[in-house]
N, C-alpha and C positions, 0 to 999 in steps of 0.2 A: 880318149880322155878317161874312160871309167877304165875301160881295160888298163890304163897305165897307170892309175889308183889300187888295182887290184893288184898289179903286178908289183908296184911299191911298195903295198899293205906287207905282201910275204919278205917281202924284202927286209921291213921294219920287224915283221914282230922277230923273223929266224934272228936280226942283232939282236933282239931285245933282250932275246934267253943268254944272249952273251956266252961266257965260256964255263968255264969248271968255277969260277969264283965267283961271278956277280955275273949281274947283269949292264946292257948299256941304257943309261940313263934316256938320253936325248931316244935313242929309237923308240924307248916306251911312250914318251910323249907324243913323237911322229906316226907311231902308231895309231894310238888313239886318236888323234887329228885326223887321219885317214878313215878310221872306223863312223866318226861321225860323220863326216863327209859323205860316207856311204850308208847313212841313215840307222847304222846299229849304234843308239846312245850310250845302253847298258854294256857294251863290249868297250863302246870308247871310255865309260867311266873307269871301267876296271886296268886298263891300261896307261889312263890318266893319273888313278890311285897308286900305283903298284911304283911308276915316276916318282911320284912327290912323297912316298916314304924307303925312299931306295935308301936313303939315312940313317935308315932305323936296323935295317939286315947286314948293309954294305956299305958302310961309312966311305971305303974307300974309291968306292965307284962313284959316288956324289960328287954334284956340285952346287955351289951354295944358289949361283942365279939360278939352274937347272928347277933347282928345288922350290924356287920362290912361283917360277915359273909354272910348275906345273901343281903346285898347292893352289896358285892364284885360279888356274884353270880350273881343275879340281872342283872348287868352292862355285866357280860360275855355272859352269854344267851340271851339279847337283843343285842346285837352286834352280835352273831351267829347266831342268824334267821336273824338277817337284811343282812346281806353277803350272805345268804343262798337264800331271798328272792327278792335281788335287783337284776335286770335286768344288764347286763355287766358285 
């Protein structure tokens, strides 16, 4: 189970770098799904991030649910580490 998390994880990020032009959108999401699952927040965040503005570098690699998808994430898991992280 974890080993084939881990084994996935490499799997997702090597698409995520995608090719000479962009990146693959959905791997950067699956990544970060995988990183949290395996307790790194702050890796999954940036992996999460990096998804939900793939719009902004590479228009052409987006997609519009992709994107709503991983902004929606995005927004949830920075709110849960800041609750998680905030003093009171």
């Amino acid at each position: 189970a974890e080993v084939d998390k881990e084994l996935a994880l490499k799997y997702f990020v090597q698409a995520s770098n995608g090719d000479d032009e962009g990146p693959h959108q959905a791997s950067l999401y699956n990544a970060g799904r995988l990183l949290l699952e395996l307790n790194d927040a702050a890796s999954s965040l940036a992996y999460i991030r990096a998804c939900a503005t793939v719009e902004k570098n590479y228009p052409a690699y987006e997609t519009p649910a992709q994107t709503k998808t991983c902004k929606e994430a995005y927004e949830l898991l920075s709110n849960q580490i800041m609750t998680k992280t905030t003093p009171g």
